[in-house]
C-alpha positions as CSV (number, residue, x, y, z in Angstrom):
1,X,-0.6,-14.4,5.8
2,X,1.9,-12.3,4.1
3,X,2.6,-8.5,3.8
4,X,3.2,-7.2,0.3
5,X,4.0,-3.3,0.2
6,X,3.4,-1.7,-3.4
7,X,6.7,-0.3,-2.8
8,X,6.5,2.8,-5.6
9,X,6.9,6.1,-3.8
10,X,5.9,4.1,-0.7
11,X,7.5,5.9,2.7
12,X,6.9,3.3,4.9
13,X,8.9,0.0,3.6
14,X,11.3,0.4,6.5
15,X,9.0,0.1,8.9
16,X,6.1,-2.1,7.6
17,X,9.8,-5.1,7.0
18,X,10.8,-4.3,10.8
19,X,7.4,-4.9,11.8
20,X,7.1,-7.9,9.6
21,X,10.9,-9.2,10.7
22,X,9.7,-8.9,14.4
23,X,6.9,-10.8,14.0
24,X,8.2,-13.8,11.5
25,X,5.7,-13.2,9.0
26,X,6.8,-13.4,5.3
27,X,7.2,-10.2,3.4
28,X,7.7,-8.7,0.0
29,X,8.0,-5.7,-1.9
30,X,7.0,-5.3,-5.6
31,X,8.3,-2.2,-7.2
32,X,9.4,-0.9,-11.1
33,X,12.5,-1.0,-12.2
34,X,12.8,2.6,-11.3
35,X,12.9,1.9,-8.0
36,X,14.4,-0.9,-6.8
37,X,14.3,-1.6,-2.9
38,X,16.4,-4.1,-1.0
39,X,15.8,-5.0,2.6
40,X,16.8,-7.6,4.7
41,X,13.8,-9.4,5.7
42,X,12.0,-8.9,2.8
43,X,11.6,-10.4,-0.7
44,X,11.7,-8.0,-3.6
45,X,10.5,-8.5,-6.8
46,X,11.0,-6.1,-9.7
47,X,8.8,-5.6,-12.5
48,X,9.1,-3.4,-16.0
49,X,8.1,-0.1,-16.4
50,X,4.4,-0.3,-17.9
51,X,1.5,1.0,-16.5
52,X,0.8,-0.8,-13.4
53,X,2.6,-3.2,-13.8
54,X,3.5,-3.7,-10.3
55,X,0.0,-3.3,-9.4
56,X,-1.0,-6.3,-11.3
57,X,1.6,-8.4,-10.2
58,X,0.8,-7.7,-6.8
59,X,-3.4,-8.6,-7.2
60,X,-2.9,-11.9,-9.0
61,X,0.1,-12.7,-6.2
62,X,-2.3,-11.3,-3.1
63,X,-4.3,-14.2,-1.0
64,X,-7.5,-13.8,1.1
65,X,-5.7,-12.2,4.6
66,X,-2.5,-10.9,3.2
67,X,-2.4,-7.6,4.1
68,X,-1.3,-4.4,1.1
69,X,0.3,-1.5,2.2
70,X,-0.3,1.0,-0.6
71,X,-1.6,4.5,-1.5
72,X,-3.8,3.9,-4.8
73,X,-7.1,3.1,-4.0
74,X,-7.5,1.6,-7.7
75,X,-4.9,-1.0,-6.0
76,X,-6.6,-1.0,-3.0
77,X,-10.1,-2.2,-4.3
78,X,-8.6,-4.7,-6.1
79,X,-7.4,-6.1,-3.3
80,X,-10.4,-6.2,-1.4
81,X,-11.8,-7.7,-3.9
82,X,-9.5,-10.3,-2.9
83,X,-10.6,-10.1,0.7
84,X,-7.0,-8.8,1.5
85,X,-6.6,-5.8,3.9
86,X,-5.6,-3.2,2.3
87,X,-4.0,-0.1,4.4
88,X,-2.4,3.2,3.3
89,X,0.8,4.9,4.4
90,X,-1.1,7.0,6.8
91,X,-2.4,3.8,8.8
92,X,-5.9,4.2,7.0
93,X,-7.1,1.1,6.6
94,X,-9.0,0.9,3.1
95,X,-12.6,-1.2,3.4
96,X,-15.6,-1.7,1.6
97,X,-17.6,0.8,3.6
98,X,-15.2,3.8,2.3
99,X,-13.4,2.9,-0.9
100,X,-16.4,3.6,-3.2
101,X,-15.9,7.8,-1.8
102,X,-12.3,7.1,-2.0
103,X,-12.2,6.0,-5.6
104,X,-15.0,8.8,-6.6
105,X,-12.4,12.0,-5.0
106,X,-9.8,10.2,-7.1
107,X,-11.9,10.5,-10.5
108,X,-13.0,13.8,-9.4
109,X,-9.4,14.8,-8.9
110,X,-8.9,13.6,-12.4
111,X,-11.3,15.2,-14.3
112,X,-10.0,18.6,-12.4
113,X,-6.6,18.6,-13.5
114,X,-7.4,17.4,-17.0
115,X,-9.3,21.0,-17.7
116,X,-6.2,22.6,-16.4
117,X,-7.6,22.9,-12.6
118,X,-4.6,22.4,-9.7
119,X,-4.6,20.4,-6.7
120,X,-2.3,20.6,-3.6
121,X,0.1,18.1,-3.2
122,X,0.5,16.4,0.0
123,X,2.8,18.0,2.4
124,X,6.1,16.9,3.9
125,X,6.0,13.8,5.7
126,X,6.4,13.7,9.4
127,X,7.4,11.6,12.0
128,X,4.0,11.7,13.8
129,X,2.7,10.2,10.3
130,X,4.8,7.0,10.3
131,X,3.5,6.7,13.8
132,X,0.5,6.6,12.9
133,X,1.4,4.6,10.3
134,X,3.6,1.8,12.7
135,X,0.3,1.6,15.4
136,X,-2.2,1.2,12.8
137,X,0.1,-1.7,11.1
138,X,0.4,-3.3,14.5
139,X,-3.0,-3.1,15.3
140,X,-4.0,-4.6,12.0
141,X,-1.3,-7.9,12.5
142,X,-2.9,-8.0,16.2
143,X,-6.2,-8.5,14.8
144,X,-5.4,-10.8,12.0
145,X,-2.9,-12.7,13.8
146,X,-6.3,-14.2,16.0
């Protein structure tokens, strides 16, 4: 088992590389070349600019049990597809039972803002967030660890 982290705009590298550090599992972060990450702990590999790039990378690198941390659930079934366990930034972990809504909100979204509509953008990120975000990892690695 490894952890990759679509590392893009993703708030909770810190703590998904302690977690891995603390628990000796092998860990990597896949990012643009617009945002490139360092940690100690973690492997990071950069990858050009194009359109999902990184997320490609990561899906033909991802093995049956790895587990994802990202936010786009285009990525995210992908990687179930894999049989990878896929969890978000808010410690929701992505499955097949709810990434068919998931992916149907994001097309509706879409089609919304293409004809001019607005959407809220998410609000400020809080400590009680990557909380929730550190239990739900640990829970995960607890479960696949078995």
């Amino acid at each position: 088992m490894k952890i990759m982290i679509d590392a893009d705009g993703c708030p909770v590298v810190d703590i998904t590389v302690r977690l891995s550090r603390e628990r000796q599992i092998e860990c990597f972060i896949l990012c643009d070349t617009s945002h490139v990450l360092e940690k100690d702990g973690a492997t990071t590999l950069t990858f050009s600019k194009g359109a999902d790039s990184v997320d490609f990378e990561l899906v033909n690198r991802v093995s049956p049990g790895d587990i994802v941390v990202t936010q786009d659930y285009g990525l995210a079934a992908m990687c179930l597809a894999k049989n990878a366990l896929v969890i978000n930034q808010d410690g929701m972990e992505y499955t097949a039972d709810n990434i068919d809504a998931l992916l149907l909100a994001r097309h509706t979204s879409k089609k919304i803002r293409s004809s001019g509509g607005r959407l809220k953008g998410p609000k400020k990120r809080s400590a009680v967030q990557d909380e929730r975000f550190r239990t739900a990892l640990t829970a995960l690695l607890d479960r696949n660890a078995r």
